[in-house]
N, C-alpha and C positions, 0 to 999 in steps of 0.2 A: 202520279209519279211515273216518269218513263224507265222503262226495262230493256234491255238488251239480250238476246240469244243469238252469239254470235260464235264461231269454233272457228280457228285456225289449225292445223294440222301438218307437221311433214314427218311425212314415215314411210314403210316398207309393205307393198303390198302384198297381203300375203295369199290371196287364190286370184283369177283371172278373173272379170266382171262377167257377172251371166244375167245375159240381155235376156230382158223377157216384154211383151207387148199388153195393153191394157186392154179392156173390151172397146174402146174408142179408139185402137191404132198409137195409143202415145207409150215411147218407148220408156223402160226405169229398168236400169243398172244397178247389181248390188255386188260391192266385194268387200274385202274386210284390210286392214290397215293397219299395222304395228307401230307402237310409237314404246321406244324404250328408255326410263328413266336410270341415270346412273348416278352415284353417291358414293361415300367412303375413299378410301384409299390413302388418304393424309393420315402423317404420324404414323407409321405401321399400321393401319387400319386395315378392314377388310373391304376391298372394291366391292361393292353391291349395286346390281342391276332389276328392273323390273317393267315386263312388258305389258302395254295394254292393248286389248285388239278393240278395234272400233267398225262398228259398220256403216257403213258410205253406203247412200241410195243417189243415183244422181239420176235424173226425169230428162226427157222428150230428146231433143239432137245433141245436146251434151253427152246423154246414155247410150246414144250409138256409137260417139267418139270414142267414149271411156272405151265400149268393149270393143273399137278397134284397135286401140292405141296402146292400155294400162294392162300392164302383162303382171304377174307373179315375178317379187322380188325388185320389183323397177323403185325406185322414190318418187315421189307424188307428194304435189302441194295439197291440198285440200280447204276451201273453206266455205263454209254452211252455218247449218244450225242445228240446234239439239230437239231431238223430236223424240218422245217418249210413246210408241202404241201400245194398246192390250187388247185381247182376244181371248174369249174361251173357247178350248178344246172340245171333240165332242164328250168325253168322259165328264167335263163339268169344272175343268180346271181352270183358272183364270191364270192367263201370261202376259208377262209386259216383256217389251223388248226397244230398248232405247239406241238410236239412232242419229248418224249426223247426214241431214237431207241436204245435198250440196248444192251449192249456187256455183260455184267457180274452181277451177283444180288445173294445176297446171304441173307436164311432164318435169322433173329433174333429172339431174345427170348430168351428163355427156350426150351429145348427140350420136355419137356412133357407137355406143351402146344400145342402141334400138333397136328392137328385133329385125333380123333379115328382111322377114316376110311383108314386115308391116310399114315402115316408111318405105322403102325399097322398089314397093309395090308401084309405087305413085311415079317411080323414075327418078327418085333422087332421095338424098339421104337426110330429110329436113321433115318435120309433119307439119300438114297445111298452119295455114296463118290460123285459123277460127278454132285450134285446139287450147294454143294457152289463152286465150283473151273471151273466147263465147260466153255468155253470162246472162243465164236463162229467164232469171230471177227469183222471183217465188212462185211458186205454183201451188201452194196450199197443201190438203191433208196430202198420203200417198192415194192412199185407195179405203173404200166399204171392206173392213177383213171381216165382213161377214157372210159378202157374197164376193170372195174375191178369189181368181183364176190361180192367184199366186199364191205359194208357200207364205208365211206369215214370217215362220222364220230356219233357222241353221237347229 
């Protein structure tokens, strides 16, 4: 029977992507994503809202875009898939930390909304063509978190 692992996402990014490099040069992006559900409010009710943070890993020239482009607080499309890792600490703990590993993410907004420094940069107030459309595809696990350079997690 076929199975699907597929996320869509539009939310609010909530820290800036911190680029970091693999022992083979390839880049991976991590930052985190708010998505807020709202309810109530019909019939004298009470408005009720609730936020979920998500963590986005996006790999190799996609993860460089991310962290030149995706600032704190900007909207962001997002779509991947759901990737669940675990590792033990050295005290003997076992952690899982579930994840959305992105294929494709594209800027929202308004275009002049972009930060000064960052489209700006390039001479004009537009970000290259290969930011919303690049589509890395799958690249499999992230990384060994056993022998691995990088925080595991937040």
């Amino acid at each position: 029977m076929a199975s699907v692992n597929r996320v869509f996402l539009i939310g609010n990014v909530g820290r800036d992507p911190e680029v970091r490099y693999t022992q083979n040069g390839t880049a991976v992006a991590n930052f985190s994503l708010a998505t807020t559900d709202t309810w109530g409010g019909r019939d004298g009710g009470e408005r009720q809202e609730r936020t979920e943070w998500h963590n986005i890993v996006v790999w190799a020239k996609q993860a460089e875009i991310a962290g030149q482009y995706i600032r704190k607080g900007k909207q962001v499309f997002v779509e991947g898939r759901l990737q669940t890792r675990d590792w033990v600490d050295p005290q003997g703990v076992k952690h899982y930390k579930t994840e959305i590993v992105c294929r494709n993410f594209q800027l929202l907004g308004r275009r002049d909304e972009a930060a000064a420094g960052d489209y700006g940069a390039r001479g004009g107030s537009q970000p290259p063509d290969d930011v919303d459309e690049y589509d890395i595809g799958d690249l499999g696990p992230p990384l060994d978190m056993d022998n691995n350079p990088l925080s595991p997690g937040d």
